[in-house]
ZATIZA-927875 format. One record per atom (N, C-alpha, C): x negated, y negated, z negated; atom name; residue in three letters. Coordinates in steps of 0.05 Angstrom, whole numbers, plus 5000, padded with zeros to 4 digits. Each point is the difference from the previous one (the first is absolute). Last residue first. Example, Ala and Ser with C-alpha at 12.3 -4.5 7.8 and 13.67 -1.06 7.14 Angstrom:
PT    xx    yy    zz  atomo  residuo
PT  4743  5045  4858      N      SER
PT  4984  4976  4999     CA      SER
PT  5015  4978  4986      C      SER
PT  4994  5115  5001      N      ALA
PT  5018  4976  5000     CA      ALA
PT  4982  4976  5000      C      ALA
***
This chain:
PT    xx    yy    zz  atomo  residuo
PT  6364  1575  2695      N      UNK
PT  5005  5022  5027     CA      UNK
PT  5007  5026  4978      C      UNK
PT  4982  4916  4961      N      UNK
PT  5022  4991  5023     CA      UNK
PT  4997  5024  5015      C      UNK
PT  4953  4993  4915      N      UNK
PT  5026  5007  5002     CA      UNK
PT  5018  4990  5013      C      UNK
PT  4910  4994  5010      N      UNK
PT  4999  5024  4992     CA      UNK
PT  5030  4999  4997      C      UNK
PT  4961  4925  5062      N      UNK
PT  5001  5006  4968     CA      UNK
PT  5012  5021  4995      C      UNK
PT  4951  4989  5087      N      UNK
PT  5011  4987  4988     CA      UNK
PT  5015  5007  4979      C      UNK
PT  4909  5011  5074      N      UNK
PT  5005  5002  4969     CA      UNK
PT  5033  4979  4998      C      UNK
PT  4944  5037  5093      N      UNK
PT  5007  4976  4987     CA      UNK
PT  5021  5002  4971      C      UNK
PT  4914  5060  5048      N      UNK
PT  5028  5000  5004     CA      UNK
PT  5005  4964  4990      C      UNK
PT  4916  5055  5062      N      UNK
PT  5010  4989  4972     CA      UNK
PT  5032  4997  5001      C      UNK
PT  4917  5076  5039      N      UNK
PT  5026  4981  5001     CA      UNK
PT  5009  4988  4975      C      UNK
PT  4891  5029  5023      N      UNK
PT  5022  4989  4983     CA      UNK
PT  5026  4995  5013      C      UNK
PT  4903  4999  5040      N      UNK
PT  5021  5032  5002     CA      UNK
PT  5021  4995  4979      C      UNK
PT  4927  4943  5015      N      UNK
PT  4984  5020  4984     CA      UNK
PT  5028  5022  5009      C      UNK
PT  5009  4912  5025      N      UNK
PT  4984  5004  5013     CA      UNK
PT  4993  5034  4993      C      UNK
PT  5046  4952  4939      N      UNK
PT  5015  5010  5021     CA      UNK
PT  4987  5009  5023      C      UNK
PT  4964  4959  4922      N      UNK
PT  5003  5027  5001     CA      UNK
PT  5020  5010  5015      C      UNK
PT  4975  4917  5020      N      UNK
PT  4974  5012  4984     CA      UNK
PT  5007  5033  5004      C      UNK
PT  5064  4934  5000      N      UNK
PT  4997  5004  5019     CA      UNK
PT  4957  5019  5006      C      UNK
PT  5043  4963  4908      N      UNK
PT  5007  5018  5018     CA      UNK
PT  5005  5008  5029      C      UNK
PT  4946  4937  4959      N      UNK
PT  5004  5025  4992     CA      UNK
PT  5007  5022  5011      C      UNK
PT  5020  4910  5027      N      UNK
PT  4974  5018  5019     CA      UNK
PT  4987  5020  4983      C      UNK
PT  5104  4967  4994      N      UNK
PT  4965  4981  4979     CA      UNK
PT  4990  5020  5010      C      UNK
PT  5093  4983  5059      N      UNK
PT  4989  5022  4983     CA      UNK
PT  4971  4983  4985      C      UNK
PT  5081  4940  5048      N      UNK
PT  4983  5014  5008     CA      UNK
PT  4982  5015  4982      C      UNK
PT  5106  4972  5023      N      UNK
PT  4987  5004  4988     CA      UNK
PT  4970  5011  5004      C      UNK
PT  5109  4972  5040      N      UNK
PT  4968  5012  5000     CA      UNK
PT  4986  4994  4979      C      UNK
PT  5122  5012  5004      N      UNK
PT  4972  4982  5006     CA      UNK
PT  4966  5015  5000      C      UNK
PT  5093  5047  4993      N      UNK
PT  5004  4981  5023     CA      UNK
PT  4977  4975  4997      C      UNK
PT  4999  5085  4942      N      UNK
PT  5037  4985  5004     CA      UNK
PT  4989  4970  5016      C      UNK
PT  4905  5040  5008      N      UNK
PT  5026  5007  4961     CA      UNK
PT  5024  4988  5010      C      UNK
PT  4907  5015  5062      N      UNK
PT  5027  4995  4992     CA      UNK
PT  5013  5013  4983      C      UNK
PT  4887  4978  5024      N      UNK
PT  5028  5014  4988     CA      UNK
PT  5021  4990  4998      C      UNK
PT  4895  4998  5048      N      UNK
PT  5020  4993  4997     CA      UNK
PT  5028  5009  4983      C      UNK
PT  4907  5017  5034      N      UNK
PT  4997  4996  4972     CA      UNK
PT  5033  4986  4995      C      UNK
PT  4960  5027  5083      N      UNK
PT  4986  4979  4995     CA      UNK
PT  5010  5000  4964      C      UNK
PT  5033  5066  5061      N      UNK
PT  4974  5008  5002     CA      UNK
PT  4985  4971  4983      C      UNK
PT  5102  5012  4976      N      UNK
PT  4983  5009  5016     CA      UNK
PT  4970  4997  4997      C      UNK
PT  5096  5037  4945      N      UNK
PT  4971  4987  4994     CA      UNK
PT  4991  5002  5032      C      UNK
PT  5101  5017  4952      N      UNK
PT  4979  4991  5019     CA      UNK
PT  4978  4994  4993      C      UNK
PT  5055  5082  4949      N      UNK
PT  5002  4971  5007     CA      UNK
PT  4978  4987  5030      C      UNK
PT  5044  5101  4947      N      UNK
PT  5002  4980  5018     CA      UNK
PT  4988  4970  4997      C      UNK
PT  4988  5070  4913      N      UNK
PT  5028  4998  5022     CA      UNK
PT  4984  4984  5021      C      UNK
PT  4937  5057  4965      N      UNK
PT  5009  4978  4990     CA      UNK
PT  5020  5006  5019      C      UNK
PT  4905  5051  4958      N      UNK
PT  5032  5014  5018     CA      UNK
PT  5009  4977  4989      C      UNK
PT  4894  4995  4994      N      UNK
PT  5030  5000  4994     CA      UNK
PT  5019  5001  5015      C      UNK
PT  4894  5035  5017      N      UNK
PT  5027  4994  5002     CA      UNK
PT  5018  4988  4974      C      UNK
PT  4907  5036  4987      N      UNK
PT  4991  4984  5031     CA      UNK
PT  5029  4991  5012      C      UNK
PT  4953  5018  4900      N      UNK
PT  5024  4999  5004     CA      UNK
PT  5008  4983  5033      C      UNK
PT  4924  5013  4926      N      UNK
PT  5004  5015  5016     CA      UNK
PT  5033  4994  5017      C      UNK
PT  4982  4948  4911      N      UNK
PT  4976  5016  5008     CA      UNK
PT  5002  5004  5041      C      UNK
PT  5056  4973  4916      N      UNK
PT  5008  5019  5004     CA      UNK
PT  4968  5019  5027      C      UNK
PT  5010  4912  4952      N      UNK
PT  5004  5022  4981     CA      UNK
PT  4994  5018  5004      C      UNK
PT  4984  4917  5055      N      UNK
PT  4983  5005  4977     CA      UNK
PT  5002  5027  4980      C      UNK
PT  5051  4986  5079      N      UNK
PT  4978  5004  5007     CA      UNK
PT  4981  5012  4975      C      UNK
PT  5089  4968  4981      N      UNK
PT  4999  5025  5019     CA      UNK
PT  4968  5014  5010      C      UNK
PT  5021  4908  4971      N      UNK
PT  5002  5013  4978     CA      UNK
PT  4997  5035  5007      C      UNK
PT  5004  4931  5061      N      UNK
PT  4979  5000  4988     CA      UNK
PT  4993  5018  4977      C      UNK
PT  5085  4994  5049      N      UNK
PT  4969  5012  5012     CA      UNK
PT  4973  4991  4992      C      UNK
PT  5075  4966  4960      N      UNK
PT  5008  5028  5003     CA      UNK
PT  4979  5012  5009      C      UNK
PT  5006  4908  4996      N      UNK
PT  4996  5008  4974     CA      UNK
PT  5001  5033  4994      C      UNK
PT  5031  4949  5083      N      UNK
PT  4967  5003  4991     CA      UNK
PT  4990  5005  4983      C      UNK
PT  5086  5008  5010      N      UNK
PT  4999  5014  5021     CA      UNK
PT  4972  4996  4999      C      UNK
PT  5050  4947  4947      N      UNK
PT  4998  5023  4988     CA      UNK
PT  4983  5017  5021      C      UNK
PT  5008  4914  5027      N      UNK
PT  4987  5000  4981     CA      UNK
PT  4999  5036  4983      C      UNK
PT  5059  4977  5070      N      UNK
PT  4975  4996  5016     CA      UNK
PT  4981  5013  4975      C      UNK
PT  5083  4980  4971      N      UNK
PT  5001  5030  5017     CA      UNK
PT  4973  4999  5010      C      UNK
PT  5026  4936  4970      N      UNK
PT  5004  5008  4971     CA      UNK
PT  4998  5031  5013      C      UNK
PT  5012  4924  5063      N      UNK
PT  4976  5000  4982     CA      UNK
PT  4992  5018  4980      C      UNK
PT  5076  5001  5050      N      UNK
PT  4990  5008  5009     CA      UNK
PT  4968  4998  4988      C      UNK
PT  5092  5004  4941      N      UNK
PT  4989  4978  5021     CA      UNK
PT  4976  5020  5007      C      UNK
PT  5080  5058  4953      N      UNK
PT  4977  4978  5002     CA      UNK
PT  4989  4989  5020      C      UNK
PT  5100  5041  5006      N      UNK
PT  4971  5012  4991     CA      UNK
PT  4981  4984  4990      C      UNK
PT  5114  5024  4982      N      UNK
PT  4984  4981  5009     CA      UNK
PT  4967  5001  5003      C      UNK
PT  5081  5064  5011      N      UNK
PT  4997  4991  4975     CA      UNK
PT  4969  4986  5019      C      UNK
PT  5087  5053  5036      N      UNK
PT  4981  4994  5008     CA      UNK
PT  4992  4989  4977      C      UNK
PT  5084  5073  4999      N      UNK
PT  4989  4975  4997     CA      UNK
PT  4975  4986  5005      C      UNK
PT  5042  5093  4991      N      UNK
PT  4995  4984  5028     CA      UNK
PT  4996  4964  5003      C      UNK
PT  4987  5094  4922      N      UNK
PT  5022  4980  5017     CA      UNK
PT  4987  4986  5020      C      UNK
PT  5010  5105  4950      N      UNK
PT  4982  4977  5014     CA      UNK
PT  5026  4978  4999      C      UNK
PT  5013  5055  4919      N      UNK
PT  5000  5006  5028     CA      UNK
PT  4985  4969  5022      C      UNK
PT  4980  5030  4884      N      UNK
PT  5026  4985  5026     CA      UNK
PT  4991  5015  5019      C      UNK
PT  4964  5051  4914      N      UNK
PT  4985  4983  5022     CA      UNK
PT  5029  4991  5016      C      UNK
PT  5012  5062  4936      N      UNK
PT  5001  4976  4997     CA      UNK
PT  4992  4979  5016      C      UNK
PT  4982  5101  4995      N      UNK
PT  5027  4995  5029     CA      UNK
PT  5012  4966  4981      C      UNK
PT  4909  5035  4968      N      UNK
PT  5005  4990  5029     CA      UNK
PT  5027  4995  5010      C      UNK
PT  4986  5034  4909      N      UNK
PT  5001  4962  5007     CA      UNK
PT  4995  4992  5023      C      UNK
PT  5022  5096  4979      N      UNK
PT  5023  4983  4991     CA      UNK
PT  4993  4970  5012      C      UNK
PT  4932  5066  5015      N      UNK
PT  5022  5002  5019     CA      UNK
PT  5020  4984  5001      C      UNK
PT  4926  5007  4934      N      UNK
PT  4988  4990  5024     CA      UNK
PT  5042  4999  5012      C      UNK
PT  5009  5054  4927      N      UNK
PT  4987  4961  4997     CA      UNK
PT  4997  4992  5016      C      UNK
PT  5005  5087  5010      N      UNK
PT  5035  4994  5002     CA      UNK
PT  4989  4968  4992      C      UNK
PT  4918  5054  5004      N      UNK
PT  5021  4991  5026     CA      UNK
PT  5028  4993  4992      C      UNK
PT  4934  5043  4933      N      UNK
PT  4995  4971  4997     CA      UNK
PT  5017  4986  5034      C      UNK
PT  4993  5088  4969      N      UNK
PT  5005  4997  4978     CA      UNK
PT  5015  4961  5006      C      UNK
PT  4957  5062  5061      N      UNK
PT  5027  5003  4994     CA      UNK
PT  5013  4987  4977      C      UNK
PT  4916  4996  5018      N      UNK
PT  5009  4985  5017     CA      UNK
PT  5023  5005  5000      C      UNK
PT  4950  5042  4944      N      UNK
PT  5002  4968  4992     CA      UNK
PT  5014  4986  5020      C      UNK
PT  4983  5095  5017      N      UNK
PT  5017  4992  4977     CA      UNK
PT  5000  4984  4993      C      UNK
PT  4940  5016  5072      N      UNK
PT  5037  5002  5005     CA      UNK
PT  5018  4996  4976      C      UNK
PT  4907  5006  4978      N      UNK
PT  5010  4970  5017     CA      UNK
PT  5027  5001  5010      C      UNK
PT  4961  5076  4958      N      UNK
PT  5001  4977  4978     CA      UNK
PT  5018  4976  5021      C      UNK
PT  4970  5069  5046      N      UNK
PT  5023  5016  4979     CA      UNK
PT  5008  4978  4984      C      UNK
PT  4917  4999  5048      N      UNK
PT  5034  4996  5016     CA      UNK
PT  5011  5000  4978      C      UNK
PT  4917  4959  4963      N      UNK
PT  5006  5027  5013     CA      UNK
PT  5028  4995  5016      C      UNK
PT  4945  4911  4990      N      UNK
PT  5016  5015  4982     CA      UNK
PT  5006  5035  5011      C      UNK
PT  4901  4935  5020      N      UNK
PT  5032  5005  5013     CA      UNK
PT  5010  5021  4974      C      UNK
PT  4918  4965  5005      N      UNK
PT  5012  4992  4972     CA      UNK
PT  5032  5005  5021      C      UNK
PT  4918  5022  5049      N      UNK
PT  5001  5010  4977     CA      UNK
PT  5017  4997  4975      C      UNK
PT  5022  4956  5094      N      UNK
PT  4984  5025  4997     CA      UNK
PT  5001  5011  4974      C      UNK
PT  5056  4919  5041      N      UNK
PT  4990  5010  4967     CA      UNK
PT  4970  5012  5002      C      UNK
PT  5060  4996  5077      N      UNK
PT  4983  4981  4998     CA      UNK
PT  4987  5001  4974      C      UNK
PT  5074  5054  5008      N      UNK
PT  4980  5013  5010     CA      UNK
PT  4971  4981  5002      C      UNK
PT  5084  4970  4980      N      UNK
PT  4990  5012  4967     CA      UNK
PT  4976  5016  5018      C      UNK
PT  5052  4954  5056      N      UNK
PT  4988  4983  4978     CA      UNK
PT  4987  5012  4984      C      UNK
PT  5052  5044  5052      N      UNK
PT  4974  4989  5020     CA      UNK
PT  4984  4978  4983      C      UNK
PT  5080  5045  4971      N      UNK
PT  4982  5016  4996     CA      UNK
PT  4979  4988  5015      C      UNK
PT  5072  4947  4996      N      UNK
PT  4982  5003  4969     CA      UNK
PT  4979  5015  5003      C      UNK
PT  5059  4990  5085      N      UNK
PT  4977  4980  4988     CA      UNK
PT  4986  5011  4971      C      UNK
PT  5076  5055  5017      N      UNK
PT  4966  5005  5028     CA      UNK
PT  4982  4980  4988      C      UNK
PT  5082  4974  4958      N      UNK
PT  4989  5040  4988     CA      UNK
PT  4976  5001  5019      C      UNK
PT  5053  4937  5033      N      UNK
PT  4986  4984  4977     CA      UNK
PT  4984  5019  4990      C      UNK
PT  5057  5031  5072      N      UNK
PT  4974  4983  5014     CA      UNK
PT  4986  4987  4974      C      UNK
PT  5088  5047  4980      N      UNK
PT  4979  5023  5006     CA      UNK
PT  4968  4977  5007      C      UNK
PT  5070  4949  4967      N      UNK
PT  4988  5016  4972     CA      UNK
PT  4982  5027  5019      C      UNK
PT  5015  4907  5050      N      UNK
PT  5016  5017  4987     CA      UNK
PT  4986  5021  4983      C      UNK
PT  4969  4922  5061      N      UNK
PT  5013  4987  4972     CA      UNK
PT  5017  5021  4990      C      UNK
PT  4933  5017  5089      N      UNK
PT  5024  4990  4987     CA      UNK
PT  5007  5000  4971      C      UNK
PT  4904  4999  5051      N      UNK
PT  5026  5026  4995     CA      UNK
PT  5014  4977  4996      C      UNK
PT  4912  5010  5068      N      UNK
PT  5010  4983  4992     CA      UNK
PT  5025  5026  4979      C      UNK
PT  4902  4999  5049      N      UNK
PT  5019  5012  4995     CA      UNK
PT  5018  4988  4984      C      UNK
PT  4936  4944  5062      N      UNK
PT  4994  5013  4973     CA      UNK
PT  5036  5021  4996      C      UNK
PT  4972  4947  5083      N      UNK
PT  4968  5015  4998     CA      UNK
PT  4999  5018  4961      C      UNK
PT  5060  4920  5036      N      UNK
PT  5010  5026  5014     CA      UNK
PT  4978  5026  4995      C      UNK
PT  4995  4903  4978      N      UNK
PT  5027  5018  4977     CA      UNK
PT  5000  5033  5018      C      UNK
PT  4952  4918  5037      N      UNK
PT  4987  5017  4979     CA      UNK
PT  5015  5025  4981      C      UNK
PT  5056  4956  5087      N      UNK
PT  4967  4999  4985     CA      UNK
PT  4987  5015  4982      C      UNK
PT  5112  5008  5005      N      UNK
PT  4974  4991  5012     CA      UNK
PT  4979  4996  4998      C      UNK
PT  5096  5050  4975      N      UNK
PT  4982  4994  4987     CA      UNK
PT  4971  4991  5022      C      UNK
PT  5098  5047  4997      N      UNK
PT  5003  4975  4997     CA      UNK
PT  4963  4981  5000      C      UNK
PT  5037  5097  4991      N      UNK
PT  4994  4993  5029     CA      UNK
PT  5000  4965  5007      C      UNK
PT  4998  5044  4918      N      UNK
PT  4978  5009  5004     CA      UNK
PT  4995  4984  5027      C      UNK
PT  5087  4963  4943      N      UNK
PT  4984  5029  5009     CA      UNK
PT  4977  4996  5006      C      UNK
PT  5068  4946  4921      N      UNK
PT  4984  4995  5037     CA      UNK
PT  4987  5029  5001      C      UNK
PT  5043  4984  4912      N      UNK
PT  5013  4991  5023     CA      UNK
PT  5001  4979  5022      C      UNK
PT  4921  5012  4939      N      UNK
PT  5034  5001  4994     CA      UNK
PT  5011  4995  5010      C      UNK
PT  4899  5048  4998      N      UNK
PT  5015  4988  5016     CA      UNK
PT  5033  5003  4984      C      UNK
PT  4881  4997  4997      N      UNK
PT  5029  5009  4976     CA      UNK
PT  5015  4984  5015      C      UNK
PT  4900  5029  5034      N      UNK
PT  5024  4978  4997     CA      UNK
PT  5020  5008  4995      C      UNK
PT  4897  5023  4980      N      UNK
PT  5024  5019  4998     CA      UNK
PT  5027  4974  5010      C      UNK
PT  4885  5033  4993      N      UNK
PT  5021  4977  4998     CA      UNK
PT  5030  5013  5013      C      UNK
PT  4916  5067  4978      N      UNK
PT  5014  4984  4968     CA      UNK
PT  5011  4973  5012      C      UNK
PT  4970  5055  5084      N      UNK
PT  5010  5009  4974     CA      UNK
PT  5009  4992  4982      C      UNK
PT  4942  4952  5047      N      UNK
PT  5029  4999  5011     CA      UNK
PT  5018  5017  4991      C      UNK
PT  4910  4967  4950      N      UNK
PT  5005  5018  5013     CA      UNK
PT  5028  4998  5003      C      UNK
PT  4952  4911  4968      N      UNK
PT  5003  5035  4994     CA      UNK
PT  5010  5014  5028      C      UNK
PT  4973  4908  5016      N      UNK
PT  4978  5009  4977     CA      UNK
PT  5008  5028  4983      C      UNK
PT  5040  4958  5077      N      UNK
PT  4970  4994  5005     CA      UNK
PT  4985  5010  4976      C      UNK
PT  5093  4999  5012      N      UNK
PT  4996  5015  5016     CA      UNK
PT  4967  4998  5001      C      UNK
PT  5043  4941  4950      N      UNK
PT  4996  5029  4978     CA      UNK
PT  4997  5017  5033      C      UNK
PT  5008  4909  5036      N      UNK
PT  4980  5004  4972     CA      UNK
PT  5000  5026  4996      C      UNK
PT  5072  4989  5055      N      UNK
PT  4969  4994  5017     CA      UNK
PT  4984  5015  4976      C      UNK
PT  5071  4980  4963      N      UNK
PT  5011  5031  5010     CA      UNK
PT  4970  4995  5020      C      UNK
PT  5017  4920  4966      N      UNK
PT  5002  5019  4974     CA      UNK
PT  4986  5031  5009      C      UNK
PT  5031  4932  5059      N      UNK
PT  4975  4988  4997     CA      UNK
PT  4990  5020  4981      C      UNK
PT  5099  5019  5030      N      UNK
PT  4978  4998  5028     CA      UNK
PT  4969  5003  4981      C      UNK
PT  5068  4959  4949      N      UNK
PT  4999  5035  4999     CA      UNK
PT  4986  5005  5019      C      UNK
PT  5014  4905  5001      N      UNK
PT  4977  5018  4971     CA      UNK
PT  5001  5028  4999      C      UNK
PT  5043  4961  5076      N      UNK
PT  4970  4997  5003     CA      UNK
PT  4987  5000  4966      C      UNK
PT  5092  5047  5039      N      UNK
PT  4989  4974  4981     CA      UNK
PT  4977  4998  5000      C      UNK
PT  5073  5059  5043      N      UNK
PT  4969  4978  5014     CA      UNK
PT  4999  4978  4985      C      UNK
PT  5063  5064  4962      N      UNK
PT  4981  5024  5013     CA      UNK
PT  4978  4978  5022      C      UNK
PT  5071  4979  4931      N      UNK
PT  4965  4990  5002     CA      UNK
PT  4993  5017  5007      C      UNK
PT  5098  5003  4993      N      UNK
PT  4993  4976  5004     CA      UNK
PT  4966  4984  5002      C      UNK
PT  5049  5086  4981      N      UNK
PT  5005  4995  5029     CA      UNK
PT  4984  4973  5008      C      UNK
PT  4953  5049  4926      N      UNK
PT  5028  5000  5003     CA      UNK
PT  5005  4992  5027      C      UNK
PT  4909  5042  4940      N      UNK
PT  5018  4993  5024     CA      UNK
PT  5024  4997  4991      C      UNK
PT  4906  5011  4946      N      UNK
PT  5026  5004  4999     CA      UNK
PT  5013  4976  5018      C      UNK
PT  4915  5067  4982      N      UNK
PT  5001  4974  5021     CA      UNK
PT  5028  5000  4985      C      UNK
PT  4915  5044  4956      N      UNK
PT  5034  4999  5005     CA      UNK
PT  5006  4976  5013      C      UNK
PT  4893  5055  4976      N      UNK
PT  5018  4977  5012     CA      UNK
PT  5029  5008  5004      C      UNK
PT  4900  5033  4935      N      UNK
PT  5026  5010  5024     CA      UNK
PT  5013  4967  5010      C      UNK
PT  4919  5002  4958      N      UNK
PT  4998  5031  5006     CA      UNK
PT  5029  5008  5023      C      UNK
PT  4949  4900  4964      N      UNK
PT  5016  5008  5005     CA      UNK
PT  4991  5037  5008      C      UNK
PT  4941  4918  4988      N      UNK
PT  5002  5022  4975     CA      UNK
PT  5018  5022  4994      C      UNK
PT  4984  4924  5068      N      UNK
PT  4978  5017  5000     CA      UNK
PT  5002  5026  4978      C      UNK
PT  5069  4931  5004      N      UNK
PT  5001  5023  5026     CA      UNK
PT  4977  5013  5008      C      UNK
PT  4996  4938  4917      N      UNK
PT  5020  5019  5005     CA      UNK
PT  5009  5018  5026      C      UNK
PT  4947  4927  5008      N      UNK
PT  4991  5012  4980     CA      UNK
PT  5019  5026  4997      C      UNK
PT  5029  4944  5055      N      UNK
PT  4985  5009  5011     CA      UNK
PT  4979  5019  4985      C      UNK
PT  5072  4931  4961      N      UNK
PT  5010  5024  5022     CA      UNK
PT  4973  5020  5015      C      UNK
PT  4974  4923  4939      N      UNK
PT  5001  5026  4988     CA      UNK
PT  5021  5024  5020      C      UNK
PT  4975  4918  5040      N      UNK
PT  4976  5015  4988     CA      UNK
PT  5009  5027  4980      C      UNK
PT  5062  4943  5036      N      UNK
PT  4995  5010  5022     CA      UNK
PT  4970  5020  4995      C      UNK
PT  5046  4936  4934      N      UNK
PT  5028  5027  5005     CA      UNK
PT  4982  5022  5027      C      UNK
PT  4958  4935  4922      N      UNK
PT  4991  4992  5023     CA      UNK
PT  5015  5024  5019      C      UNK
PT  5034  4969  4901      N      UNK
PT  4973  5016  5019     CA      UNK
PT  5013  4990  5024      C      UNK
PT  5055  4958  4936      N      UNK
PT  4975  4992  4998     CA      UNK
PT  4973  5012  5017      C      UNK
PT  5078  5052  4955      N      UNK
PT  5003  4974  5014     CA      UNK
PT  4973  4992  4993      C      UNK
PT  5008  5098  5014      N      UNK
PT  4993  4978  4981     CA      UNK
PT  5011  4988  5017      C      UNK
PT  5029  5077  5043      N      UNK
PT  4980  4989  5006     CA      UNK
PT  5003  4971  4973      C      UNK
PT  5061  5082  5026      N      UNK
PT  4982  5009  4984     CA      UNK
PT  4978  4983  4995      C      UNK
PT  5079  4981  5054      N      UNK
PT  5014  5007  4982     CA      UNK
PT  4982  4999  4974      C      UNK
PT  4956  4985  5088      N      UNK
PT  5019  4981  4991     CA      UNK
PT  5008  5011  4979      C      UNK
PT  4973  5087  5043      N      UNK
PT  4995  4974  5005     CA      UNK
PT  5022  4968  4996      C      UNK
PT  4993  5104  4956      N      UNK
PT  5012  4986  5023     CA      UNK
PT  4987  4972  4994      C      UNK
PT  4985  5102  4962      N      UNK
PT  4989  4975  4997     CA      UNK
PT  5009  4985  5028      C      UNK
PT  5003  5102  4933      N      UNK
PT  5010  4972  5015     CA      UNK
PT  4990  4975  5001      C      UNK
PT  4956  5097  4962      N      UNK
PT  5006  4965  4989     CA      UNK
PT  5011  4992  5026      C      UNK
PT  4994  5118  4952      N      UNK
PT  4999  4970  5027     CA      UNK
PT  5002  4970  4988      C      UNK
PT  5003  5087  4950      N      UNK
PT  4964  4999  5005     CA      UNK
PT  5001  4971  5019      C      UNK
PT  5089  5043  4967      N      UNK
PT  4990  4982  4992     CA      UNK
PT  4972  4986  4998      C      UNK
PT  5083  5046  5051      N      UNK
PT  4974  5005  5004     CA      UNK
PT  4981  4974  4985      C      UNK
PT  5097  5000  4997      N      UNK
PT  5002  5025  5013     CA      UNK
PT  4960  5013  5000      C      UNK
PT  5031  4910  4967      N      UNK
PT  5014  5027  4988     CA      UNK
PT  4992  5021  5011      C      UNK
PT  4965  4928  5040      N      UNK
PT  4977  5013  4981     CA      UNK
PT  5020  5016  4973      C      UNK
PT  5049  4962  5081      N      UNK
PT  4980  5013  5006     CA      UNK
PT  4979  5013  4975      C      UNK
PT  5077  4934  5000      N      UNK
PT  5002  5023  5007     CA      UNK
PT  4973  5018  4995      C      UNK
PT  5010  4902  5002      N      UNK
PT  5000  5009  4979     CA      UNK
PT  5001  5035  5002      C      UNK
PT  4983  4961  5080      N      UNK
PT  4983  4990  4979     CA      UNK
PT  5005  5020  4974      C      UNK
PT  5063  4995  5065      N      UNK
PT  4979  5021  5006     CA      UNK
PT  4978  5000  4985      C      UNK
PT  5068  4937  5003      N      UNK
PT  5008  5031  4987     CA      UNK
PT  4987  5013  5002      C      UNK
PT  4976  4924  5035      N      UNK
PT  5002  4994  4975     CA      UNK
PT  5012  5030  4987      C      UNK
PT  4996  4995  5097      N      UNK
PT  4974  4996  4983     CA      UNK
PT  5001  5001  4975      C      UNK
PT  5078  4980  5039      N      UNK
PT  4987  5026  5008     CA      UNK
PT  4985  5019  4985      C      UNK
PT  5025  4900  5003      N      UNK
PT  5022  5025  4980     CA      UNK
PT  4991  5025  5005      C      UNK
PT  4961  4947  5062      N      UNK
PT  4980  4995  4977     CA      UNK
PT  5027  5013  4975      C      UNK
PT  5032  5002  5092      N      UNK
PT  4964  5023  4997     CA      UNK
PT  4990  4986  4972      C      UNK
PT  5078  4944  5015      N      UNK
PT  5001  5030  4995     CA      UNK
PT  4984  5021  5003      C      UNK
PT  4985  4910  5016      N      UNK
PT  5007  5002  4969     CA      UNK
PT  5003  5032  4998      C      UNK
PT  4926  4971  5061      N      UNK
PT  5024  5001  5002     CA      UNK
PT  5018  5004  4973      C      UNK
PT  4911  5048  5023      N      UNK
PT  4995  4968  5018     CA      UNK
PT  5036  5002  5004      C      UNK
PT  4910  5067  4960      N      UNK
PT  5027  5000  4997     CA      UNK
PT  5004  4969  5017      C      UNK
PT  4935  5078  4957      N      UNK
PT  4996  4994  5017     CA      UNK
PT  5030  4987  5007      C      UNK
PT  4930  5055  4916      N      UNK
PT  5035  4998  5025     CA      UNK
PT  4995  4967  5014      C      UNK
PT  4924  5071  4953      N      UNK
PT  5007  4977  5009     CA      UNK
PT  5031  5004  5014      C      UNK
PT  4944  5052  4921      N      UNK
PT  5012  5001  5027     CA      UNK
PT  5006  4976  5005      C      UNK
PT  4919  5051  4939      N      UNK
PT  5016  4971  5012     CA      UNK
PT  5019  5011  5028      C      UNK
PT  4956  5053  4905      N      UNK
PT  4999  4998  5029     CA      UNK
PT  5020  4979  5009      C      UNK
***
């Protein structure tokens, strides 16, 4: 069974990465699977993201202070809201609260990065299982077995910083942002919203990115017509 984590930032991806390896200790029927980290060089990163979120059972958002409006966590947390059950998405929060949490993020029960809220998650995971779920008895004991690991290499994760880090050109944003909803369409099917950070778009196709315009490929203005908020994509380890 596929879990998707869900991540945007160095430290949500230290996150992730513990969570990755973590997880199929404790419940070994699961496959982690984070986007980018898990994607061939050479694939096509937006086709098989979508593949995989068709195939997805559960979702782990992993939050920090710093990508609670990261229009990939926003675009991610849309997606798995469209194709599993709000039940199995789960935003894993490190030091940020529940009350911290906007948009799409708000609509899913969210836990904290601690051994009681991790203990809840597993079991919501292992329930997704159905028939190949581990008995209790078993799973509390691997999880006991297997949390002082998880716990040690999270309190490794740095502390935020406040440093701004440089984004990509606006083209490189336009271009992903049509490459998205196409890809979105073609995969994922059904899907009449994405939950996105903020940006401008007006009624004529217009977009502002950091202070210049830009006009949308009648694609996508295609499927904006159709009910779509779009976001504006910037590189996974600036938010």
């Amino acid at each position: 069974m596929i879990v998707f984590i869900s991540w945007s930032g160095t430290r949500s991806k230290a996150l992730a990465d513990s969570l990755r390896d973590w997880l199929p200790n404790v419940i070994q029927a699961i496959e982690p699977w984070m986007s980018e980290a898990d994607i061939d060089k050479g694939t096509r990163w937006g086709i098989d993201l979508t593949n995989h979120l068709k195939d997805t059972k559960v979702g782990i958002i992993c939050l920090t202070s710093e990508n609670l409006e990261s229009p990939w966590i926003h675009f991610e947390a849309g997606a798995l809201s469209k194709t599993i059950e709000s039940a199995y998405v789960c935003p894993y929060l490190f030091h940020v609260e529940p009350t911290d949490l906007t948009g799409p993020l708000v609509q899913f029960q969210a836990a904290k990065a601690n051994k009681e809220d991790t203990h809840k998650l597993m079991h919501t995971i292992n329930k997704a299982l159905g028939d190949r779920a581990l008995p209790e008895k078993q799973l509390n004991k691997s999880f006991e077995k297997y949390w002082p690991d998880f716990e040690e290499n999270i309190k490794k994760i740095p502390e935020a910083q406040t440093k701004t880090e440089s984004h990509r050109s606006d083209r490189e944003v336009l271009n992903d942002l049509l490459q998205l909803v196409r890809n979105i369409d073609r995969g994922l099917g059904d899907i009449s919203k994405v939950w996105v950070s903020k940006g401008d778009v007006d009624v004529s196709g217009n977009v502002k990115i950091s202070g210049t315009e830009e006009r949308l490929h009648g694609d996508v203005l295609e499927h904006m017509h159709s009910g779509y908020e779009y976001w504006h994509p910037a590189s996974r380890l600036h938010k």
